[in-house]
N, C-alpha and C positions, 0 to 999 in steps of 0.2 A: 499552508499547512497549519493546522490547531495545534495549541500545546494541550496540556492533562486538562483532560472538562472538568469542568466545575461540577460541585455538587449539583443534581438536579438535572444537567445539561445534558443532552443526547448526544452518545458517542458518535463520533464520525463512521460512517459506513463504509471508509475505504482506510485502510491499514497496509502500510508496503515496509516487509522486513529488508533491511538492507546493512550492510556493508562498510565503510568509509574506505576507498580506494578501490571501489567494482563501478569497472565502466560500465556495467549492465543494469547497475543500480541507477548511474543519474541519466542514462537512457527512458528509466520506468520512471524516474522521479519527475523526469521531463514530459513525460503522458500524464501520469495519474495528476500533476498540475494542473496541468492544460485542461481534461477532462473534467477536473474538478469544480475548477475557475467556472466553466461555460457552463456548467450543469448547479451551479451552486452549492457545490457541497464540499464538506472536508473531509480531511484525512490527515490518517498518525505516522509518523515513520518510526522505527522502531528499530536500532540498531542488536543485530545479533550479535555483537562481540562481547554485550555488556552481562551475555548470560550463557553457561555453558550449554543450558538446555538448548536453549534456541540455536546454538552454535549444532548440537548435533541434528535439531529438525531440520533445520533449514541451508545446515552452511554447505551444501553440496545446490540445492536450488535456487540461490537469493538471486535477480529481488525477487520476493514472494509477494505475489498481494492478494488479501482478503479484500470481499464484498460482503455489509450483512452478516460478520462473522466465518466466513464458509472462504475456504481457499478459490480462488477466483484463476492465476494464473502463476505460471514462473517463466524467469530468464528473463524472457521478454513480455511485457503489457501493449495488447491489440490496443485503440485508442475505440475504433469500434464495438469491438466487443465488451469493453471498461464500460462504454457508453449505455449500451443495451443492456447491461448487467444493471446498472444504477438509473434507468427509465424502463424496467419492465419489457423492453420491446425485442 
């Protein structure tokens, strides 16, 4: 996982809202990893408690994960389709 990019620095392509005590969450925290590692890239995690807005987007779907900006999946993270999503294919 990246912390906050530095000036300059390209945001990570994968962003997964989450929780602290959703087993759903370190299920998806456990793909978007794994996915990440192999494919070389990072990702933000983003806890929705720290913001009521986010608490209302998302706190019925978490974990959320963005691809690219663009909502990608909820509950659960495919590791394939995480995959295809972040190599085009």
């Amino acid at each position: 996982m990246s912390g906050p990019t530095e000036l300059g620095e390209t945001p990570p392509r994968v962003v997964l809202y989450s929780k602290p005590g959703c087993h759903l969450c370190d299920d998806a925290r456990a793909v978007v990893e794994a996915v990440c590692e192999e494919l070389g890239e990072t990702y933000d995690e983003i806890d929705i408690t720290t913001s009521e807005e986010l608490m209302r987007s998302y706190g019925e779907e978490i974990p959320v994960t963005f691809v690219d900006g663009r909502q990608h999946d909820f509950w659960r993270v495919d590791p394939a389709r995480l995959r295809a999503a972040l190599t085009g294919r």
